[in-house]
N, C-alpha and C positions, 0 to 999 in steps of 0.2 A: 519576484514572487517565489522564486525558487529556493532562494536563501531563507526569505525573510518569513515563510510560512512554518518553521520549527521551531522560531525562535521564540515564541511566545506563548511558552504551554500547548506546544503542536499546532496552532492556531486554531486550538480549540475553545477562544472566548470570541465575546462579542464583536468588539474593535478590532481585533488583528483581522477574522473575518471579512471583518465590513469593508477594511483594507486591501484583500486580496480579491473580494466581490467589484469592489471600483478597479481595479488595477484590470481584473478578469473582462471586463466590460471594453474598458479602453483596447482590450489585445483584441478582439472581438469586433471593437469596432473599427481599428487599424485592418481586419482580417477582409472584412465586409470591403472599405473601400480600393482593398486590392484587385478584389473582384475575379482573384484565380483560385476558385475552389483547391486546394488538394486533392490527390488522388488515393479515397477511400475503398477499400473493399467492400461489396453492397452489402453483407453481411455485418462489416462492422458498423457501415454508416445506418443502416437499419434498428440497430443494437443503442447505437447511441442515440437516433432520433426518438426512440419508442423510450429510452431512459428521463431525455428531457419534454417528451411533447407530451406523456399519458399523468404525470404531475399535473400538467396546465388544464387537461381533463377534466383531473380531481376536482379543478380549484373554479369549476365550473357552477352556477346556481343554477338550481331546480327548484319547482316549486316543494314545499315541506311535507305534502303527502307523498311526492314520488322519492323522495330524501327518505321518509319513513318506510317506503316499502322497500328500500335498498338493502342487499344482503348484509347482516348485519348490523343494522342502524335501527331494529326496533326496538331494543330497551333503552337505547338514550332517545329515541323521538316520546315515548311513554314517561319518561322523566320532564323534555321539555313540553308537552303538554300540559302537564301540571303545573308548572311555572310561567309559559307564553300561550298566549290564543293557538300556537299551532297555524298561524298564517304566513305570509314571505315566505322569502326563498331563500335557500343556506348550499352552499358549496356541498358536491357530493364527499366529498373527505369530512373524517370524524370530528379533525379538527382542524381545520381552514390555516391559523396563524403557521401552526406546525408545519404543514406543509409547503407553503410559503416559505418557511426558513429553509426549511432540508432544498426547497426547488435553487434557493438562488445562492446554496452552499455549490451547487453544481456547476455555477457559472465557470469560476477560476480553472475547477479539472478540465472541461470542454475546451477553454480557452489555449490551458497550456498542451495540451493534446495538437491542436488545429497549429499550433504558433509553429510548434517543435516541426509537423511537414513545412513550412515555409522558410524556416531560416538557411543562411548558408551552412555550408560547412564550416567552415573558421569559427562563425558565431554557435554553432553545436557545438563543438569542440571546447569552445569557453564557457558552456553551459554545461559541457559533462566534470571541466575542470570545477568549476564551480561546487556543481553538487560533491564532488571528490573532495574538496576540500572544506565543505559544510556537513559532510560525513566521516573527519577525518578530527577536524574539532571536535563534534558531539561523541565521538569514539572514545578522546583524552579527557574530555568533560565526565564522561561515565565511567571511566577506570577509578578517576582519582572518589568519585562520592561514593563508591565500596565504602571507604572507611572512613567518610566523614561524618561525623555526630551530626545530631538530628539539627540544632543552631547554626550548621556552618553554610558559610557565604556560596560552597561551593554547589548546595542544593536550589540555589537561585529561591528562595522563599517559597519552594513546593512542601505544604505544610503532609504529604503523605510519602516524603522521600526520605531517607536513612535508615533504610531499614536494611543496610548492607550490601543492597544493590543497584544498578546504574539506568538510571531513566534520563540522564542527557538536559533537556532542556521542557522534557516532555516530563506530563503527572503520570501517567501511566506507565511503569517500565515495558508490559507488554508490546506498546504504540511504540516505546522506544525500540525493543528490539525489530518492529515492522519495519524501521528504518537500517539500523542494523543489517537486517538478512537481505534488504532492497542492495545496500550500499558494496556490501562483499563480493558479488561476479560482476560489479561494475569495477572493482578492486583487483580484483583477477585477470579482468580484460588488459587492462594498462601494466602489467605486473608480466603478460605473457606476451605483450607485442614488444615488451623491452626485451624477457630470456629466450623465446625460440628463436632458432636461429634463423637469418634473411634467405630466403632462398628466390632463384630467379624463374623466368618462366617455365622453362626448363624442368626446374624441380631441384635443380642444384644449388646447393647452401655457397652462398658467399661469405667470404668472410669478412670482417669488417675491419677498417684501417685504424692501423694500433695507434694513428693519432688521437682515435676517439674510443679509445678503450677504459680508460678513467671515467671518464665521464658519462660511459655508458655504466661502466659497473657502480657507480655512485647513484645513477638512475634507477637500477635495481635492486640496489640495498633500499635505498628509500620510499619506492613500491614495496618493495617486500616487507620493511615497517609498518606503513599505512595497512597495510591485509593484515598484517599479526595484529594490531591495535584494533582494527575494524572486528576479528574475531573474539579478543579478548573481551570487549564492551558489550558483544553479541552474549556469550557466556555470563558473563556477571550480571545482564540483566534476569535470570533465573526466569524466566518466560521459556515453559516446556514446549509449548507450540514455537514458538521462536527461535529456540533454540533451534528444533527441529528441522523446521521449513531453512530457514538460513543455512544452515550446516549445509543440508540436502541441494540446495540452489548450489553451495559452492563445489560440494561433488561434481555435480551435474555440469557447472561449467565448464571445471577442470578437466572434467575427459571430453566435453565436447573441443575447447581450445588448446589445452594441451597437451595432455596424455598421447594423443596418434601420433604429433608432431614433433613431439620434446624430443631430446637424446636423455641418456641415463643420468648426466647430470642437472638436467632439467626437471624429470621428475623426481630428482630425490630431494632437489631443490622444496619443488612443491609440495611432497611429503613431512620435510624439514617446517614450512611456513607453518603446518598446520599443526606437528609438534611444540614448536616455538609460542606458538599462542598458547598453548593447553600448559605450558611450563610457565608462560608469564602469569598465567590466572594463578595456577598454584603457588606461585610466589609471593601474589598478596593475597592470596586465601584462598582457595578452594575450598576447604571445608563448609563455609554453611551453603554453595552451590549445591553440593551433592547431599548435603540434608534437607534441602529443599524439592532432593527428589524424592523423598519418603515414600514407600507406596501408600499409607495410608493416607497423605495427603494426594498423592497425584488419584487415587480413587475416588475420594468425596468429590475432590474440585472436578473432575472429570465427570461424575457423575451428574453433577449437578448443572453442567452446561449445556449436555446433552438433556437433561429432563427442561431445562431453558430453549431449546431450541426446537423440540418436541411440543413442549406447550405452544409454542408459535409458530408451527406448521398446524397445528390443532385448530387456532383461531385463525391462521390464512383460510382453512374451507368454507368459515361462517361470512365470510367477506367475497368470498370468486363468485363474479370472475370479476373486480372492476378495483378491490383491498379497499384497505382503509383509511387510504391516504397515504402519501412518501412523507416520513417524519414524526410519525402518528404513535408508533408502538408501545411509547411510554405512557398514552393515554388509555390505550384498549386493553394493556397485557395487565392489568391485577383482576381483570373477570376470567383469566386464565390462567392465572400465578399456581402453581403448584403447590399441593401444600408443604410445609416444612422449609419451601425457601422466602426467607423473609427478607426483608427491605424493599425498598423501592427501584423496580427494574427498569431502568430506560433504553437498555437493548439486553436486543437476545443473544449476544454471544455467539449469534453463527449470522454471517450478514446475510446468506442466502436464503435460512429459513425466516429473516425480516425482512426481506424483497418480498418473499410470496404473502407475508399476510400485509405490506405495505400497497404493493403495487398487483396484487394479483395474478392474472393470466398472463400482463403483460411481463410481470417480474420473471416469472420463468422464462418466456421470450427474450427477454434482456439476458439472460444468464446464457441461454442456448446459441444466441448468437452472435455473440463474443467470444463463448468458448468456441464455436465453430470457426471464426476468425483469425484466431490465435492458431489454432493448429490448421488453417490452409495456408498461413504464412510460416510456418514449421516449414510445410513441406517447399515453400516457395527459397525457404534462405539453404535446407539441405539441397535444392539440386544444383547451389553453387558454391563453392567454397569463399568462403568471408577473407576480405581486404584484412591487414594488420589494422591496427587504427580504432577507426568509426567502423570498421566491420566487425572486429573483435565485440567493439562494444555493445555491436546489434545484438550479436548474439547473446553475449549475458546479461543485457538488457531483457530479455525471454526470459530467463531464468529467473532473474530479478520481479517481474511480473508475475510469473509461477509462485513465487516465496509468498509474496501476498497473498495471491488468489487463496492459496491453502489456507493461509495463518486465516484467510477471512469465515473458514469453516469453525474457527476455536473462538473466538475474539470477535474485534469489531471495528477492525482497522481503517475501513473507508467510511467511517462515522468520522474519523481525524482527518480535519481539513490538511495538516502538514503532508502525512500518507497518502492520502486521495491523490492530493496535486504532485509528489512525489509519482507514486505508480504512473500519472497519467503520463507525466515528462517521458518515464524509459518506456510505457507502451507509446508512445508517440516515436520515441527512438527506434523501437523493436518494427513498428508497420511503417518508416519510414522509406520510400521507395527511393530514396536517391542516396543512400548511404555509402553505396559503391563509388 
């Protein structure tokens, strides 16, 4: 599921879906007859239950007068009036079907969240390789469609790719860079358990035996590829929020794992990784990067995201406290569309301001409670210092999740099933308590 959910246009269509909902189901029902819960934080498991149980809420029938007095449901019950007797009973969400899909798009993340506490280590371990090297493909997949004309095989038939920059396997380069900025301090983590040096309980560095000195430095050149690739791909997707969030993730890992601990030629190391990319990009092009950061363009588009996710905090107050269904907002938002922004909106471009007019009072509870989760396991991995390894990876696995969580204030990156189920694997990794 891990592999196979970017492969397919993010698994942002029908069938791949449908495939990772079956698959999502079976992990679920393998989880069930284990019969040993994991152990969640109440916070998080609070956050997740009110995520998947206030949908099923929604999808609840009432009778069609008490549907009509529901906040925000009387210009469409005024319409079906006119058209039906105004008798039976209809699901309190705006739009039943919608809801329904967005509900059982949620199975696969829950799934791989719940899987990721259960497995051993060896099998985590093959699962971070995994993603490592399904992150590591889509990286050389996006350098090389920089410069391939709009007919070439290397665009996989995305009839909105070639335009100079690198969306991977995904239609969206933005989604692509979501992946991107996920995949870089998990890049970092394996990159720095190979360069800092081993030290023992003690605190004193060992050194290592020069029989395995080759082969450790061949290990390091080869992480240190994979990170320059993983950056370059990040960059040439020209996704400003992407850029941003990612870059900043891999700052952040980098003085959390190695900056304290490096020697000078560790960090200059790591200094070097991040020039090395920025020289690979300019080698096949930087230029239309950096004219894609116009201010005039990064102004309109900025502005106009913002008046997108304002207009959808607007119509969240006409819907609280119960929204208007998980899935709904392409149906509600042209009675709020702004004027001057034209086409047809199916999200708002900030996932949190379409939680609150989806899911209502609960949506901001969902938000407040997973952010409160994330950072009491902050403080839970700071008061002990992280194993090399699967500790390193916990940690920028955090960081990894943070890229997201941001990028989901510009964009709309847990609407893609590939990023959803992505984010959920490393937060599964990051609250995973047996990582040590």
């Amino acid at each position: 599921m891990l592999v196979f959910a970017p492969l397919v246009w993010g698994g942002n269509r029908p069938w791949p879906l449908l495939v990772l909902e079956c698959v999502g189901v079976v992990l679920l029902g393998a989880l069930a007859w284990r019969r040993d819960a994991p152990p969640i934080p109440a916070t998080l498991r609070w956050g997740i239950a009110l995520l998947v149980g206030v949908p099923l809420l929604q999808l609840a029938p009432v009778p069609f007068s008490w549907w009509a007095a529901l906040p925000g449901h009387a210009p469409y019950a005024a319409v079906l009036e006119t058209i039906e007797s105004g008798d039976g009973w209809r699901s309190i969400s705006i739009h039943r079907h919608a809801t329904e899909y967005a509900w059982l798009a949620l199975i696969p993340c829950v799934a791989m969240f719940l899987s990721v506490q259960r497995v051993g280590r060896g099998e985590l371990r093959a699962l971070l390789f995994a993603f490592v090297a399904l992150a590591s493909g889509e990286a050389v997949l996006g350098i090389l469609q920089v410069g391939a004309a709009k007919d070439s095989l290397l665009l996989l038939g995305n009839p909105w790719g070639g335009g100079g920059f690198a969306s991977g396997t995904y239609v969206n380069k933005n989604h692509f860079a979501g992946l991107m900025a996920m995949a870089l301090p998990v890049l970092l983590a394996f990159w720095a358990a190979e360069t800092l040096p081993t030290r023992d309980r003690s605190g004193e560095t060992l050194r290592p035996h020069p029989r395995h000195a080759d082969a450790q430095l061949a290990r390091r050149i080869g992480w240190s590829l994979l990170v320059v690739l993983a950056m370059a791909a990040l960059i040439f997707t020209r996704s400003r929020a992407g850029i941003g969030c990612g870059l900043a993730a891999f700052a952040a890992a980098s003085l959390a794992l190695v900056w304290s601990d490096g020697s000078r030629i560790v960090r200059a190391a790591l200094a070097a990784l991040a020039a090395l990319a920025f020289l690979l990009a300019a080698y096949v092009g930087l230029t239309p990067v950096l004219e894609r950061f116009a201010p005039d363009d990064l102004s309109v588009s900025y502005e106009g995201r913002l008046r997108l996710a304002g207009a959808a905090l607007r119509a969240g107050l006409d819907y609280l406290p119960l929204g208007s269904g998980l899935g709904t907002l392409a149906d509600v938002f042209r009675r709020y569309q702004p004027e001057g922004l034209g086409g047809f909106v199916d999200h708002a471009h900030n996932d949190y301001a379409e939680a609150f007019l989806e899911l209502g009072v609960a949506g901001l509870a969902v938000i407040g409670l997973l952010a409160i989760a994330y950072l009491n396991r902050w403080a839970v991995l700071l008061a002990r210092r992280p194993s090399r390894g699967l500790g390193f990876v916990q940690v920028s696995a955090g960081f990894s999740v943070l890229a997201l969580a941001v990028h989901g204030a510009f964009d709309f990156n847990f609407h893609i099933p590939a990023n959803a189920i992505v984010f959920s694997f490393l937060a599964g990794v990051f609250f995973r308590e047996s990582a040590h």
